[in-house]
C-alpha positions, 0 to 999 in steps of 0.5 A, a space after each residue: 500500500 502507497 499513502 500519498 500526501 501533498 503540502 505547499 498549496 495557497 493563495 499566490 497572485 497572478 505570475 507568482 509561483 508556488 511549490 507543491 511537494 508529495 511525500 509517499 510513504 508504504 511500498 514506494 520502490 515499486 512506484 512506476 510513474 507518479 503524477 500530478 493532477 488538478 480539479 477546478 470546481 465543475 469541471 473533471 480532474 485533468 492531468 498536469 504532469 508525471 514522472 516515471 522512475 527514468 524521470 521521462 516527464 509530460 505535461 499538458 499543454 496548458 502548463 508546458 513552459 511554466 511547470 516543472 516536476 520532479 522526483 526524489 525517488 530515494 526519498 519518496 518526495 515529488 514536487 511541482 514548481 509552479 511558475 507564472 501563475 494564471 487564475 485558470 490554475 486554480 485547483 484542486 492539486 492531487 498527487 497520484 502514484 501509478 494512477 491508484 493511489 492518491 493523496 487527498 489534495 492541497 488547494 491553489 487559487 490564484 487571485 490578485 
């Protein structure tokens, strides 16, 4: 069993930038590919990046340019470093793990 929980969501102004950080915990090596996802209110969950164990990378189209995510795989830590802020990024941020475990969620709004 994998727990996954996220931390650095909050309320950043328009071009700020922000850090979301995951830590897993429980049967992590067997970890393949984990990811990051958002769901802004009425609307369904969309990815917006993962990393696999070779740190091959995606990212949506809307956030290539600006997001970055990482993997500390040793440590269980994934990160996302959010840059250039757009209001449409406000979500609902949810780290997955091999698309069957997620974590419960931190919020970012971005708002002047």
């Amino acid at each position: 069993q994998v727990q996954l929980v996220e931390s650095g969501g909050g309320l950043v102004q328009p071009g700020g930038s922000l850090k979301l950080s995951c830590a897993a915990s429980g049967t992590i090596s067997s970890i393949y590919v984990m990811g990051w996802y958002r769901q802004a209110p009425g609307k369904q969950r969309e990815l917006v990046a993962t990393i696999t164990t070779r740190a091959t990378t995606n990212y949506a189209d809307s956030v290539k340019g600006r997001f970055t995510i990482s993997r500390n795989k040793g440590e269980g830590m994934m990160y996302l470093q959010m840059n250039n802020l757009k209001p449409e990024d406000s979500a609902v941020y949810y780290c997955s793990a091999d698309d069957e475990h997620w974590g419960q969620g931190t919020q970012v709004t971005v708002s002047s």
